[in-house]
C-alpha positions, 0 to 999 in steps of 0.5 A: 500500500503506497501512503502519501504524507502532506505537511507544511500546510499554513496561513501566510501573509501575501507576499510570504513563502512556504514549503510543502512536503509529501514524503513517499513510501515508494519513489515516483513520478510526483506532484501537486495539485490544488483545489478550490472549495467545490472546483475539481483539483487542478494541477500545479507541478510535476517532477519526474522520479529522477528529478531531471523534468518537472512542469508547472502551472502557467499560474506558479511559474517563477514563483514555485518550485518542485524538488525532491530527495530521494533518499529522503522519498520527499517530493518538495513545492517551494511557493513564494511570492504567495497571492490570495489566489493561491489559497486552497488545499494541496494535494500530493499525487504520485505515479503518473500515467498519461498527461501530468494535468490531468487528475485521472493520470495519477495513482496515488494522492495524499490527505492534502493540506491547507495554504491560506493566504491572507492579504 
């Protein structure tokens, strides 16, 4: 059974900067998503298992960053410059099939956890 384990989830001021965390109990190819209250989730970063190719969001581009460690089976989203816009749950997702932006590609999700970004 793959288990996918969010943290980093808070409250931050425009502006500010967090880090989520999704830690793996096997290496793939990961994600992140979010989701607004009743609004289906939407894609925001991919990574490949090696770390080689990640994607982004049109909306998160130059502001957050997809890493991972794989000795640590950690896959990292480093958002800075948050808006009020980014407000939402985030989901970690693993082992892809198909296009990397669409939910029904992926396995494997975690619990999700919240960003709020106050203005």
């Amino acid at each position: 059974q793959v288990r996918l384990v969010e943290s980093g989830g808070a409250m931050v001021q425009a502006g500010g900067s967090l880090r989520l965390s999704c830690v793996a109990s096997e290496r793939f190819v990961s994600g992140w998503f979010l989701q607004y209250p009743g609004i289906a989730r939407e894609f925001v970063a991919g990574i490949s298992t090696g770390g080689g190719t990640t994607d982004y969001a049109d909306s998160v581009k130059g502001r957050f960053t997809i890493s991972r460690d794989n000795a640590k089976n950690t896959v990292y989203l480093q958002m800075n410059n948050l808006k009020p816009e980014d407000t939402a749950v985030y989901y970690c997702a693993a082992h892809a099939s198909g296009s990397w932006y669409y939910t029904t590609s992926w396995m494997y999700w975690g619990q999700g956890t919240q960003v709020t970004v106050s203005s």
